[in-house]
N, C-alpha and C positions, 0 to 999 in steps of 0.2 A: 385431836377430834377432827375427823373426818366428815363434812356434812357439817353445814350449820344452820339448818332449819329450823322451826319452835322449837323442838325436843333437842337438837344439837345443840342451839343455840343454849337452852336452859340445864344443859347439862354441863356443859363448858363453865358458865358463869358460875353454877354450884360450885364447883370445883374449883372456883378461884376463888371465893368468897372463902373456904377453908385454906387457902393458901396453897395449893396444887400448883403446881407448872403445866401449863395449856397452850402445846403449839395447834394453832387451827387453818385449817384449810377449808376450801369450800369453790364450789366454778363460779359464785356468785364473788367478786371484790370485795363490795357495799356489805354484804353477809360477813365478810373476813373481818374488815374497816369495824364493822360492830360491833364483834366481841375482840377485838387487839384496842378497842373503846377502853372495855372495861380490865386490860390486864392482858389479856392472851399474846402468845407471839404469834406475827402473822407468819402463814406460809405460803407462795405463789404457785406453787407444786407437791406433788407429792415427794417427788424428790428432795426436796426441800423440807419437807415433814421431816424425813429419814435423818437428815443432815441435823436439822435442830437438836433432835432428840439423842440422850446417850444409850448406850445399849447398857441392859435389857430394854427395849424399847416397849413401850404399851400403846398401841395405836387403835383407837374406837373408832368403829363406821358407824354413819347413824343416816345412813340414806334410805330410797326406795325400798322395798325388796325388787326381787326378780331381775333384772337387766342392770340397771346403777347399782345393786349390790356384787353381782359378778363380776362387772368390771372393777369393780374399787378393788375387790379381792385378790382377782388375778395380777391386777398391779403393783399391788403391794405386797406378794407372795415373791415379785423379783426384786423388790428392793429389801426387806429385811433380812434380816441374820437369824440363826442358829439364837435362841432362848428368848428372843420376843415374842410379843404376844399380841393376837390379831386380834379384837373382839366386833363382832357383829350384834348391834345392838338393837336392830329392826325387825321386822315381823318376817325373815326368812320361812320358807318352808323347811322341820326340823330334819326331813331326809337330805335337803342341799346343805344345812351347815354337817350333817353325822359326813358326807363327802366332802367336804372342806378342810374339815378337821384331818380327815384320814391322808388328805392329799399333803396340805400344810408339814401334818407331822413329820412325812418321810424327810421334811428338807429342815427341822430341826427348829418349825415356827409351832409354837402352840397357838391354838384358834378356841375363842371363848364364844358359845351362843349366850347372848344375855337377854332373853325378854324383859321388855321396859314397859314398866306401866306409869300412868302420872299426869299423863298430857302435858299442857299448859301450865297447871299447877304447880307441875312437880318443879319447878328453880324454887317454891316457896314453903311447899308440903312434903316435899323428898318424891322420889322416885321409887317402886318398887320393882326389884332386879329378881329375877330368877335364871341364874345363872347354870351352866351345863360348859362340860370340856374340865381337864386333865387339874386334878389338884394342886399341884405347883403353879400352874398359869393361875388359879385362882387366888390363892395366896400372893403372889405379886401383884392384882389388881386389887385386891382386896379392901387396899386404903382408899381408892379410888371409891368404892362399892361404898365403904363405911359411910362417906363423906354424902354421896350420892339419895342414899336411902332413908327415909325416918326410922326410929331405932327399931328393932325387929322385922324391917323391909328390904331384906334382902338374903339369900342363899344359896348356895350351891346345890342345886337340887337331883345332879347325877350329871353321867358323860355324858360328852359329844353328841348336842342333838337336843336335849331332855331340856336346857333353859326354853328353847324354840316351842318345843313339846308340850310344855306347861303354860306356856305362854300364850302357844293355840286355844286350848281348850279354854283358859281364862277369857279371851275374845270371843269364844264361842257363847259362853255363859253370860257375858254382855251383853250377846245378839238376843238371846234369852229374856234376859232385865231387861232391856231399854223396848222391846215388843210387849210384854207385858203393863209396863207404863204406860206406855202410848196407847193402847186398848182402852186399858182403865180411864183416861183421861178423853179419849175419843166418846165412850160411852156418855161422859159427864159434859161432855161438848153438845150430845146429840139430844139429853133427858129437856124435859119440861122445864126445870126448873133455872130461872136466872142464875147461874152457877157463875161465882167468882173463883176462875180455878185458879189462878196463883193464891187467894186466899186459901182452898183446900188443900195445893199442895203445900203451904206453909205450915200450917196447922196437922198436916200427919208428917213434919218434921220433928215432932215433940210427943213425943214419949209414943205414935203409931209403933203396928210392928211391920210396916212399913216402910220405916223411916231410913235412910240410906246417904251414901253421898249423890246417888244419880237422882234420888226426889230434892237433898240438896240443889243439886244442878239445874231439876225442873225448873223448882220458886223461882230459882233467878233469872230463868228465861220468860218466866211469865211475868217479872217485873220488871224486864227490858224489851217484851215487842207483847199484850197480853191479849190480843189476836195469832201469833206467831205470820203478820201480816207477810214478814218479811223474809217467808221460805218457802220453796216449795217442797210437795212429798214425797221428792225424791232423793231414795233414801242407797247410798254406795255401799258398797262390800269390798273390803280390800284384801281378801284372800283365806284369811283365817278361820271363819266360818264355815266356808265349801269347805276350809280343809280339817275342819273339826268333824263335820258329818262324813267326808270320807272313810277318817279312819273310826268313827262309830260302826260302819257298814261294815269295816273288814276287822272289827273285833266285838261283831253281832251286840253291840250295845245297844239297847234301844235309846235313841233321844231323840224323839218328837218334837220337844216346846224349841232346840235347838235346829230343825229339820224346820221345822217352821216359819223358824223368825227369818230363815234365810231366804226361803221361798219369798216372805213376805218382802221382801228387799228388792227381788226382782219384782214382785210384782207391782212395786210401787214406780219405778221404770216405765209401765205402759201406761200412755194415758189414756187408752181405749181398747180394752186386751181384744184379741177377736175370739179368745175361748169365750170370755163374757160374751158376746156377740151370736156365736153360734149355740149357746145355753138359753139365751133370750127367744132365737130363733126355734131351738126343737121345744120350746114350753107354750111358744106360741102354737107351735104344730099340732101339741098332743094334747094339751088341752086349752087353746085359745085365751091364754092368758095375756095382759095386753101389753104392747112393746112400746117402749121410749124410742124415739124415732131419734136417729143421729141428726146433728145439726148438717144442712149443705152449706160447704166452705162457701164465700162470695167473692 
């Protein structure tokens, strides 16, 4: 396991808890130090990954996407052999791993894209894999996968690219949900009425047709902060969304509430948009509607 962040870190452990063998690397020591805690052998390199391990070697990345994913790759494409297997386990873009794969293959490594879903959860509830790249490679990971996933959470859902692919859209569909939520519960923030909302989101955890793991997830944030005192509303995008609305564009889908919720993500970024600003300003123009005056800094 490459990477031992929340998700590396609770992937790893799954996988020792079934009895797996887990050599783990990571640039963090202390990250290494905590899962070679619980079972894992440490590695102080990559090279050292390579050496641990017997061929077929199965080696999981579980970093960044984008830049810490290239390089883990590129580096570990000149230490493996002929019939091990690379997997990329992070939120890649699914056209860099369909080139990954194509590149890998020439030198006789198969490359697995595996979208991971689970979060934090998943050392406890399993992880759910959609898995993409060449049958055999999957078949060799496969015990891994079983281990990894609660029963029916996990597949091979086509080649090179297609786990990544699946995995997009899935994160897209969450930008979806979790917008929709937060409206709902915005609205019930702003009504009349004394509203105990962790008590209404607990209460449409039972039998609503509502009810969900993310209104799960609500309750229990509203009975650990039930002002949400302790965030602000700014809200990240880590790639998957822009790149869900891209490829709706270039395969004339319409998806609006998906188009939306991303927008909404930037726009939660400003904390004084000046398109607001200049919409304030022409309503005052054209019809003398009246303007909140910006505070002056001191």
């Amino acid at each position: 396991m490459v990477g031992l962040g929340r998700m590396g870190a609770g992937l790893s452990r799954r996988l020792l808890r079934d009895g797996h063998r887990v050599v783990a690397f990571d640039r963090s020591p202390a990250a290494v130090a905590a899962v070679a805690a619980d079972g894992a052998e440490p590695a102080a390199t990559l090279e050292a990954v390579r050496g641990l391990l017997q061929a077929p070697r199965t080696v999981w990345v579980m970093v960044p996407s984008g830049e810490p994913t290239r390089e883990a790759v590129d580096r570990l494409a000149g230490l493996l052999d002929p019939g091990d297997v690379l997997i990329d386990g992070g939120n890649s873009n699914f056209h860099d791993s369909a080139a990954r794969a194509k590149a890998l293959g020439e030198n006789g490594i198969s490359f697995l894209d595996v979208g991971t879903s689970g979060g934090v959860w998943g050392l406890e509830e399993g992880f759910c894999l959609m898995v993409g790249g060449p049958p055999g490679a999957f078949a060799q990971a496969e015990p891994a996968f079983r281990t990894l996933a609660p029963a029916g959470g996990y597949a091979h859902v086509g080649p090179s690219g297609a786990g990544h692919y699946v995995k997009m859209i899935h994160n897209g569909i969450e930008y979806g949900l979790l917008q929709a939520y937060a409206e709902g519960f915005e609205i019930l923030h702003a009504s009349d009425y004394d509203l105990d909302l962790g008590q209404v989101a607990e209460v449409w955890r039972h039998g609503s047709v509502v009810r969900s793991w993310l209104l799960d997830l609500t309750a229990s944030a509203y009975t650990k902060d039930p002002e949400l005192a302790g965030f602000s509303g700014w809200v990240e995008d880590s790639g998957e969304g822009r790149w869900t609305v891209e490829e709706a564009l270039a395969k004339d889908v319409p998806a609006p509430v998906i188009n939306l919720s991303l927008i909404m993500r930037l726009r939660s970024r400003v904390e004084d948009s000046y398109a607001g600003k200049l919409i304030s300003a022409l309503r005052n123009e054209f019809g003398g509607h009246p303007v909140h005056k910006a505070e002056v800094p001191r």
